[in-house]
N, C-alpha and C positions, 0 to 999 in steps of 0.2 A: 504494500500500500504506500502510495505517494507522502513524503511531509504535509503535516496539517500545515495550512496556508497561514499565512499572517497580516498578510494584507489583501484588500480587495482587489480582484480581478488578479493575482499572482497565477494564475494558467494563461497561457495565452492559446484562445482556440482559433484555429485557422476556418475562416469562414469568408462567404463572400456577402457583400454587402450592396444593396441596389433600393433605388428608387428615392423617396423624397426627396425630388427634386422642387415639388410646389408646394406651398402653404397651404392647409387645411380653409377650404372656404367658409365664413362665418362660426369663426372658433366662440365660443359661450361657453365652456367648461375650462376651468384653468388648472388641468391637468394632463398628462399625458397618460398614456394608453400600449402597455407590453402583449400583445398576444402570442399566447402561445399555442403552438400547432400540432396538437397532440394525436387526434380521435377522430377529426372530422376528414369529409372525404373531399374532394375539389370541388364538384362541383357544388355542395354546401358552400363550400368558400368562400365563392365572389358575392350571395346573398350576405353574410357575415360581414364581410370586407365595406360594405357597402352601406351598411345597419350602421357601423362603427364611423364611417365617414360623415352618416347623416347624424351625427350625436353631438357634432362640434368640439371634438378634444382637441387639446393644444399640437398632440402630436401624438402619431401612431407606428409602433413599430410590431410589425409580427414576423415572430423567427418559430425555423421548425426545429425538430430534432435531429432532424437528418436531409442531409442535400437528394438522397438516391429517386429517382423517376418524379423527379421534381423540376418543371418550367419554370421560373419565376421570372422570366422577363415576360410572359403573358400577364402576369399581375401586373409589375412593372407600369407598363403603359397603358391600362386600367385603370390601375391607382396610382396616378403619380405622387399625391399626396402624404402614402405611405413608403415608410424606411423598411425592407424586404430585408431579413438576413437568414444565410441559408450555412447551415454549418459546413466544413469539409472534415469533422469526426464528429463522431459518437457522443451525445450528449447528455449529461443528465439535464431534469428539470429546474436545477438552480441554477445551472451552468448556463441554460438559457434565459432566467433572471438573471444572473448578472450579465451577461452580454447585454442586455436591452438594458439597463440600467443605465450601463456606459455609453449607450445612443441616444439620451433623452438629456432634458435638462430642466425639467419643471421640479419645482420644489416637490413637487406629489403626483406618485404613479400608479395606477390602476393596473393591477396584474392579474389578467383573467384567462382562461383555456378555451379553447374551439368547441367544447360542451354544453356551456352557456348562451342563452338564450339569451340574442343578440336585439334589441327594438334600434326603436328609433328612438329612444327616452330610457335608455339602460339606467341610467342616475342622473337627477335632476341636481339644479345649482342650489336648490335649497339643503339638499343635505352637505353637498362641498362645505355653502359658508358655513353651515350649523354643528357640524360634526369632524371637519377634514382640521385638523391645528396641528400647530409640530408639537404638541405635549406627547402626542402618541409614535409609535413605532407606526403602527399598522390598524385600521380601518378593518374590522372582518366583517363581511354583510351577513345579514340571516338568511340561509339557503333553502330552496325548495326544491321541491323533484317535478317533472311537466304535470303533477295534478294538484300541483301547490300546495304541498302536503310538507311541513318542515321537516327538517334534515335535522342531526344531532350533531350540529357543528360544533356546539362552545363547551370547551374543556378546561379543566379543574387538574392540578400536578396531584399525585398520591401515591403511595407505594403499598406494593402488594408483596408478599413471603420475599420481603426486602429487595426487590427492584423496583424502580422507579417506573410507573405506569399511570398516564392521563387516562384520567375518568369524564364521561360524559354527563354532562348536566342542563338542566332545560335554563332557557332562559328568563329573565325573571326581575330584567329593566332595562332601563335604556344603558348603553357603557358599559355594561358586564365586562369586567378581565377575561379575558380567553386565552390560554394558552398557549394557540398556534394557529394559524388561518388555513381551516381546512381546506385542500386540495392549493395550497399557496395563492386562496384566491383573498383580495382585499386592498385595502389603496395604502401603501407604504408610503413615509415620509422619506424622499430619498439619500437627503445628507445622512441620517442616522443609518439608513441600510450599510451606505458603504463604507460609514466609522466602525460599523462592528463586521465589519469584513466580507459582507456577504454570504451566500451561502458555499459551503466548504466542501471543494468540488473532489476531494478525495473518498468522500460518502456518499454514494451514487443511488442505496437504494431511497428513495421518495420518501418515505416515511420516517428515517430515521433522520436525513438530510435535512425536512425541514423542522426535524424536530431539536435538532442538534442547532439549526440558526433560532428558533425561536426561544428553548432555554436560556442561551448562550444572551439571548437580549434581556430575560429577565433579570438573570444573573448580573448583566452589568447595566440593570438601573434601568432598564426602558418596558416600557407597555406595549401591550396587545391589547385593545380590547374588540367588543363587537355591539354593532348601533342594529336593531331590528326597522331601523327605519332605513336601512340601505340594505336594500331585499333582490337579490339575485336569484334564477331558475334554470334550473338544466333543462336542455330542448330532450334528451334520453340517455344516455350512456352519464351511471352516477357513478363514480371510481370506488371501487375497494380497496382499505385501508389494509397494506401487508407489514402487520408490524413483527412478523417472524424475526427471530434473535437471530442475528451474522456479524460478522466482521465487524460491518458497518455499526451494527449497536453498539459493538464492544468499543469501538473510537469516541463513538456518542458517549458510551458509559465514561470512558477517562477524563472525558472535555469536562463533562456538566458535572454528572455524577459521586467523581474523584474525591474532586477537588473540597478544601475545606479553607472557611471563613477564619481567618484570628487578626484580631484590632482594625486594620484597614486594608489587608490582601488575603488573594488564597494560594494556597498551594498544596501539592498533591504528598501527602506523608509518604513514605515509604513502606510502613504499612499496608497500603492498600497494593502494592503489587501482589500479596496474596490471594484476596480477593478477586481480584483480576488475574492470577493464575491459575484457578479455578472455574472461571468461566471462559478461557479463551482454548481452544480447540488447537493449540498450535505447541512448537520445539520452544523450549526452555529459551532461548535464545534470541527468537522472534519473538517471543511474550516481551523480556526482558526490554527489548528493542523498541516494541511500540509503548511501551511503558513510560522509559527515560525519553521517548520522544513527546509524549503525551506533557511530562511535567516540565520538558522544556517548554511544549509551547503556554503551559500556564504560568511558570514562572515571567516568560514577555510579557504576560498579561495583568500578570497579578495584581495592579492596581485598578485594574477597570473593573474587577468584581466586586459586586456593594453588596452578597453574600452568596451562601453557597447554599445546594440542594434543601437541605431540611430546614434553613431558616426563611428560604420561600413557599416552603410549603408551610411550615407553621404561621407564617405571616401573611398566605395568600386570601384577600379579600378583607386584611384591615382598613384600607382606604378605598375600599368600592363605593361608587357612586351608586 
């Protein structure tokens, strides 16, 4: 497995990059717009493409996950409007968050997938000014499925026969803390995205990835929360959530997990390599390995933690709105 990253955008992905060449006509939303191109099939697409243009966002970029039996100069000169980025590798889903990240420049970005049900009035400007502020990391909407049946999107940290495991819980006001923006959908404040490094492209499975950015932000001082009045709908295909234990946890577990709170930093004891000997599937060696790498990258960090796993769980929802 790659070094955890330290800074944002630290992968360079080769990709190719096309289109906005023109200004979005009659911009009214003062945000920008990441699409990502996961699910949907083409010719869905230019309906999509199209929905999005007629919404007046500041700017719209939609990248896929992969270049293969992909035209995108027919887009192109369809939407010139729109910024086309087409990878030349294999990409995770944060990996293609942070590429659109570094192609936009609005304080606030709206990151949503080819799943969603695209209007002509996805989010009105009333929720922007009433709810969009840089207090927060991230904006999560309240989700539906096409018979507008709500989702159990907003999650609660907890641990179960001692591992760390979000719980689901209904919603139950406006602002509710959320844990993580299910399926990475919701409108991120950009400067704080890429202060906490984005997401960590060495964690490739989805669920741990974005679980792994979105601890990592509570841990160092920021919110997530979710407004029921910014209400989103899948057109059909609702993702399942694969939170099977791999690798990838086990980097999740050292990052977040580990790590412990004392006066104004954390860092990883030594101790815990046992525990983490025990759960990791691999040579003495290689444990060892991702271990002393894991607390190097917390030691870089160690100031930016304002606590560590169980003092956010014991303190989650002291200052809920």
């Amino acid at each position: 497995m790659n070094t955890i990253p330290l800074t944002f955008n630290q992968r360079q992905i080769q990709c190719t990059v096309l289109g906005g060449t023109k200004e979005i006509p009659s911009v009214r939303l003062p945000i920008s717009v990441i699409l990502l191109n996961i699910r949907s099939s083409g010719a869905y697409k230019v309906k999509l493409l199209e929905n999005l243009v007629n919404n007046g966002f500041e700017s719209i970029v939609s990248i896929d996950k992969t270049g293969e039996n992909y035209n995108v100069e027919d887009f192109t000169h369809q939407f010139p409007y729109i910024k086309f980025i087409v990878p030349q590798e294999q990409c995770s889903i944060g990996d293609m968050i942070n590429l659109g990240m570094s192609e936009v420049s609005s304080e606030n970005v709206l990151v949503i997938n080819d799943s969603i049900h695209i209007s002509n009035s996805i989010i009105s400007l009333n929720v922007i000014e009433h709810y969009v502020t840089g207090e927060n990391l991230c904006i999560t909407p309240r989700l539906v499925n096409s018979f507008r049946q709500a989702l159990p999107v907003r999650s609660i940290p907890s641990v179960e026969n001692n591992s760390f495991k979000p719980l689901s819980c209904p919603v139950i006001g406006d602002l509710n803390h959320n844990l993580y923006p299910f399926d990475f959908i919701g409108i991120y404040n950009r400067k704080k995205f890429i202060r906490l490094g984005g997401y960590d492209y060495t964690i490739t499975t989805p669920y741990w990835q974005n679980l792994d950015f979105s601890l990592r932000a509570w841990l160092w001082g920021e919110t997530i929360v979710l407004s029921p009045v910014f209400q989103l709908a899948y057109d059909d295909i609702i993702p399942v959530e694969d939170s099977t234990a791999d690798q990838h946890q086990l980097r999740f577990f050292l990052k977040n997990c580990a790590p412990k709170y004392s006066v104004d930093r954390c860092y990883i004891p030594i101790s815990r390599f046992f525990n983490y000997k025990k759960r990791a599937n691999s040579s003495f060696s290689d444990t060892y390995k991702n271990f002393k790498e894991a607390r190097h990258w917390v030691e870089q960090n160690k100031y930016r933690f304002k606590k560590d796993i169980s003092m956010l769980i014991n303190t989650w929802g002291e200052s809920q709105t």
